[in-house]
C-alpha positions in Angstrom: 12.1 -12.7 -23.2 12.6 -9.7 -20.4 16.0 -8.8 -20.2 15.8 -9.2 -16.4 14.5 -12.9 -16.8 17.1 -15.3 -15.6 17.6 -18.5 -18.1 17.9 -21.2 -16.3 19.1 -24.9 -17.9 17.7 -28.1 -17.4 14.1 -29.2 -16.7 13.3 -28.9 -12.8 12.3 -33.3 -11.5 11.2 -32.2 -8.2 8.9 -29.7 -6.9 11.5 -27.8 -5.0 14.0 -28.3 -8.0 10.8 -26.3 -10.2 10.4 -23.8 -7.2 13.7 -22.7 -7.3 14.3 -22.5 -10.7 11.2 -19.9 -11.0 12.6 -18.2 -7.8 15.7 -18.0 -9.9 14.0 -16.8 -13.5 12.3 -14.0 -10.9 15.2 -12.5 -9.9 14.6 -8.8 -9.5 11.2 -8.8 -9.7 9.1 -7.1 -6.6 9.5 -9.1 -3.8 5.5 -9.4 -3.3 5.2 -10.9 -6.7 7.8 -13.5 -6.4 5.8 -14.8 -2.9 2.4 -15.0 -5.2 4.0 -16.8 -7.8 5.8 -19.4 -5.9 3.0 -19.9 -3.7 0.9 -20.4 -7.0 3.0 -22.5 -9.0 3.8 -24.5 -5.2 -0.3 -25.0 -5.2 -0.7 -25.9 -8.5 2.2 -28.7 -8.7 1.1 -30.2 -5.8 -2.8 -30.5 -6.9 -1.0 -32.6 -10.2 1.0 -34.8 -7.8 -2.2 -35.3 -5.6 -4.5 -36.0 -9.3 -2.0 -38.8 -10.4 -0.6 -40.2 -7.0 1.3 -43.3 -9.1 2.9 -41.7 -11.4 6.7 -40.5 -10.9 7.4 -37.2 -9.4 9.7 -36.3 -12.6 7.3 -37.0 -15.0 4.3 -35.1 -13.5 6.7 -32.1 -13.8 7.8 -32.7 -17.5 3.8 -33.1 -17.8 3.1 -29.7 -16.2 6.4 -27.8 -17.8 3.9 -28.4 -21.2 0.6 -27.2 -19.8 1.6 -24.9 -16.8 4.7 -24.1 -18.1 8.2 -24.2 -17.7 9.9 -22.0 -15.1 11.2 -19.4 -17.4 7.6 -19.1 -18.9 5.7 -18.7 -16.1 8.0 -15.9 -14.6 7.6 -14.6 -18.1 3.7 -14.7 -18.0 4.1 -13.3 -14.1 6.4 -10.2 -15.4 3.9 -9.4 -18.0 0.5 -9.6 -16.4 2.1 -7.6 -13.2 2.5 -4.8 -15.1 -1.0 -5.1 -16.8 -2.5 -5.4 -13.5 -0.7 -2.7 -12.2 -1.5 -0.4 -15.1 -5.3 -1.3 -14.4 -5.0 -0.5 -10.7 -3.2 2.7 -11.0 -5.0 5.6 -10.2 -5.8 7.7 -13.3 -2.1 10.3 -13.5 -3.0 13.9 -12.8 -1.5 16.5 -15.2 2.2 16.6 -15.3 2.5 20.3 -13.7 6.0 22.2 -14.7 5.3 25.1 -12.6 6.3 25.2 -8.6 2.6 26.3 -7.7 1.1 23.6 -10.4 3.0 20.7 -8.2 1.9 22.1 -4.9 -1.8 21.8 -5.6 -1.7 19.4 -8.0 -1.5 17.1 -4.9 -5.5 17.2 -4.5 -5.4 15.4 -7.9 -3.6 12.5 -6.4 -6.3 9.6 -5.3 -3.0 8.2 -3.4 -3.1 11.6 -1.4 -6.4 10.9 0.2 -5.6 7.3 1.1 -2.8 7.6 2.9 -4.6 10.5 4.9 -7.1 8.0 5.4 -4.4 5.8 6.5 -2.4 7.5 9.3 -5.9 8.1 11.0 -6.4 4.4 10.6 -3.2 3.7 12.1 -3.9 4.8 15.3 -6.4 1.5 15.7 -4.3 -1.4 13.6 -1.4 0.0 15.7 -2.8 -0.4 19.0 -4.6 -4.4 18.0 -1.3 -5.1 16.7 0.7 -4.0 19.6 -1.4 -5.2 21.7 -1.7 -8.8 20.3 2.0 -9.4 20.1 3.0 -8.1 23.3 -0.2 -10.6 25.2 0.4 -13.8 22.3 4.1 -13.2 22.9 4.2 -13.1 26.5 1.7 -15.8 27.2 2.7 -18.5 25.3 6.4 -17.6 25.9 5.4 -18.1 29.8 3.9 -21.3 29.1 6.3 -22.7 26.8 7.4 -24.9 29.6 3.8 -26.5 29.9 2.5 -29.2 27.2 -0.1 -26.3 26.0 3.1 -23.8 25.1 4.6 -25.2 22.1 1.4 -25.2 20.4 -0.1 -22.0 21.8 3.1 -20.7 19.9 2.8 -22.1 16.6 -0.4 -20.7 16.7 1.1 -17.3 17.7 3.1 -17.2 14.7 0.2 -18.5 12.2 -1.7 -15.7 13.1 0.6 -12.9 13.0 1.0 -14.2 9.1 -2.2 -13.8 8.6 -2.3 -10.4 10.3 0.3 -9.2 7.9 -1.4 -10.2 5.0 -4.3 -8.5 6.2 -2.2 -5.4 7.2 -0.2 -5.9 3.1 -3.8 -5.6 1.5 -4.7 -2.3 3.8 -1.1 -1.0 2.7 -1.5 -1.8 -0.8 -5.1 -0.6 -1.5 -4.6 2.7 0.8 -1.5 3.6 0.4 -0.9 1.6 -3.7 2.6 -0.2 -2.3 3.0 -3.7 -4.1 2.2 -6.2 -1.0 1.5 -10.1 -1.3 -1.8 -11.5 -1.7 -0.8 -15.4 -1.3 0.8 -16.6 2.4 4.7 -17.2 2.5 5.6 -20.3 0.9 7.0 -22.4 2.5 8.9 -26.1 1.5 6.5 -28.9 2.1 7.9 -32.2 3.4 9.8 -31.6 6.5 8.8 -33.0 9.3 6.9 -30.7 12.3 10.1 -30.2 14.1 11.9 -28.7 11.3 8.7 -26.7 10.7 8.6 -25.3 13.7 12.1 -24.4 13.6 11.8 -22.9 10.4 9.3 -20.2 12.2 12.1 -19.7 14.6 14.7 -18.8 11.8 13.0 -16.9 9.2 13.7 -13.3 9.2 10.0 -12.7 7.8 8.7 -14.0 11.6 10.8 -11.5 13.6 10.9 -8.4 11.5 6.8 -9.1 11.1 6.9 -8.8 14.4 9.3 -5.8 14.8 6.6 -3.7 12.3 3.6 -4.9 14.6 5.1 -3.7 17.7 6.6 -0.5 15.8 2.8 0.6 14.5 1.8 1.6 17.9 4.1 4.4 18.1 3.9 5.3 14.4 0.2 4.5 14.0 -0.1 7.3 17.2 2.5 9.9 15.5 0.5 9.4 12.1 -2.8 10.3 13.8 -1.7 13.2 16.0 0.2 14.6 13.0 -3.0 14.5 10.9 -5.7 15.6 13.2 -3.3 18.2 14.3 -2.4 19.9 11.3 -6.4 18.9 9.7 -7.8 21.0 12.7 -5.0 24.0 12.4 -5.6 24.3 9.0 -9.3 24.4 8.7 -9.4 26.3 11.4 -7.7 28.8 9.6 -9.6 28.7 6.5 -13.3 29.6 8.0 -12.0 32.6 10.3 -13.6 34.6 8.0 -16.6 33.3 9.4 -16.2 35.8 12.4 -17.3 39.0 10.0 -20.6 37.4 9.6 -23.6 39.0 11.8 -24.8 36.3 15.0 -21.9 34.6 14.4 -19.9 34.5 17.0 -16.2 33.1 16.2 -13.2 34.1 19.1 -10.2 34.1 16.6 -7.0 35.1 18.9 -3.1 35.6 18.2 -0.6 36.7 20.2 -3.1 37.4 22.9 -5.5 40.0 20.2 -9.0 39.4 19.4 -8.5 39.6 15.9 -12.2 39.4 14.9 -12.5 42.9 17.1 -9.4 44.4 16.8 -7.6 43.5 13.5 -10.9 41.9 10.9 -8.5 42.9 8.0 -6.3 39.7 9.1 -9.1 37.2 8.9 -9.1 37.0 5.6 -4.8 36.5 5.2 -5.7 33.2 8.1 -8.1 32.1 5.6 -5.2 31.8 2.6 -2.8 30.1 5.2 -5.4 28.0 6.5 -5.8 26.8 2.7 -1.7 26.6 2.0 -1.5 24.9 5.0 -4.2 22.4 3.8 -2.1 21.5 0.6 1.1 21.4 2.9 -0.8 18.5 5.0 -1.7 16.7 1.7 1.6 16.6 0.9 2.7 15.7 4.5 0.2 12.6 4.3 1.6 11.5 0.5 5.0 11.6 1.8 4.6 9.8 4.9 2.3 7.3 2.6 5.2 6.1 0.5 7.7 6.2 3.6 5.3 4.3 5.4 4.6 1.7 2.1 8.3 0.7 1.9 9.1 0.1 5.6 5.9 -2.4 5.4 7.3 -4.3 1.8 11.0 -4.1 3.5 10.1 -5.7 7.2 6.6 -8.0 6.1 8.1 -9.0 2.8 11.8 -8.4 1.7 12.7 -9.8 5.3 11.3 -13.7 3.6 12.7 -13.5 0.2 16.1 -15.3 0.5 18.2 -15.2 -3.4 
């Protein structure tokens, strides 16, 4: 058994007793994981109870802790095909580089590079449908909460920004490779619609999902100034050599000379720092890729999982 696999004693009787006990055996595993698997094993105990509707709660689990499998199992079986999924996803790993100049443009290498690049451009559009669909849900059904229509117009509010940010974990996972969910929250079944509803009210996951919607409008507009920014700088740069060609005309300026006319020999030494700049805005996008991958696991899914 993994060494971070939690034992746990005594066979679950209840759904909610089996729930927690996997919850439990899962402890320290990613966050995203823990979601899928409890939503999973939530899905699969309740098609059992649905299959045999007369027969005791307790037994159906002792029935399903031999075929499904007990708590500790399945976390065990969840540990294990994670990190064969994950190994299968991976991009392929460049070339462990030793030298300084073999990790600066070993960066190229990196399939990760090119998706977060692809991703702060991106950002500029999720960040301005997710702004804006907060701020007008928000507002209007908070302003007619005190009609009959408000209540509901909220729950529905909050249904959709869940699905938003699975939509919005599967963009971050496949563009930018962070770990995000791939099943909805789950969520204990049996309490009644008030207690539902306040349940949406008091998880963390609700707010600080909507805290990361609101904040992608700023961040999706400093990702996509950054990147066309230093993209247009750099290549820029790199075909001012361009300018020496006959009927080509090219006005390449700095510090108020016509360098083209004046000083050719520099077009060449824009070129190279056109290129380093290049690298230096692949690394740019990787690093803002991973920053940007942990605030979404932290605020769409560390902000649900409760120990």
């Amino acid at each position: 058994m993994n060494a971070n696999t939690v034992p746990v004693s005594g066979l679950p009787t209840t759904i909610p007793e089996y729930l927690a006990q996997l919850r439990a055996a899962l402890k320290g595993a990613d966050p995203a994981m823990i979601q899928d698997a409890l939503y999973d094993a939530e899905e699969y105990l309740r098609s059992e109870m649905a299959e045999q509707p007369g027969r005791p709660e307790a037994e159906v689990i002792a029935a399903v802790a031999g075929s499904y499998g007990a708590p500790e199992e399945v976390a065990e079986i969840y540990r294990d095909t994670e990190v064969k999924v994950q190994t299968a996803l991976r991009p392929p790993t460049p070339p462990q580089r030793r030298s300084a100049l073999g990790r600066f443009f070993g960066v190229a290498a990196d399939a990760r590079t090119y998706g977060a690049l692809f991703y702060m451009l991106l950002a500029v559009a999720t960040g301005i449908f997710y702004f804006t669909w907060v701020v007008t849900g928000f507002s209007v059904s908070l302003g007619l909460s005190i009609t009959i229509v408000g209540i509901p117009l909220l729950i529905l509010f909050f249904g959709s920004v869940r699905v938003l940010s699975l939509v919005e974990g599967r963009i971050v996972e496949v563009m930018l490779g962070e770990r995000m969910p791939r099943r909805p929250l789950y969520s204990v079944r049996g309490r009644t619609v008030w207690q539902r509803i306040g349940d949406m009210f008091t998880d963390p996951r609700t707010w600080s999902t909507l805290l990361y919607m609101l904040l992608m409008l700023p961040l999706g507009i400093a990702y996509f100034t950054l990147a066309v920014t230093l993209l247009s700088v750099s290549l820029t740069l790199l075909i001012t050599p361009l300018a020496l060609l006959p009927g080509i005309e090219l006005d390449v300026w700095l510090a108020g000379i016509d360098v083209a006319t004046d000083a050719p020999w520099l077009l060449p030494l824009l070129s190279v720092l056109g290129i380093l700049l290049l690298f230096v805005t692949l690394h740019v996008a990787r690093g803002i890729g991973y920053l940007h991958g942990q605030l979404a696991k932290h605020l769409l899914v560390k902000g649900s999982q409760h120990a």
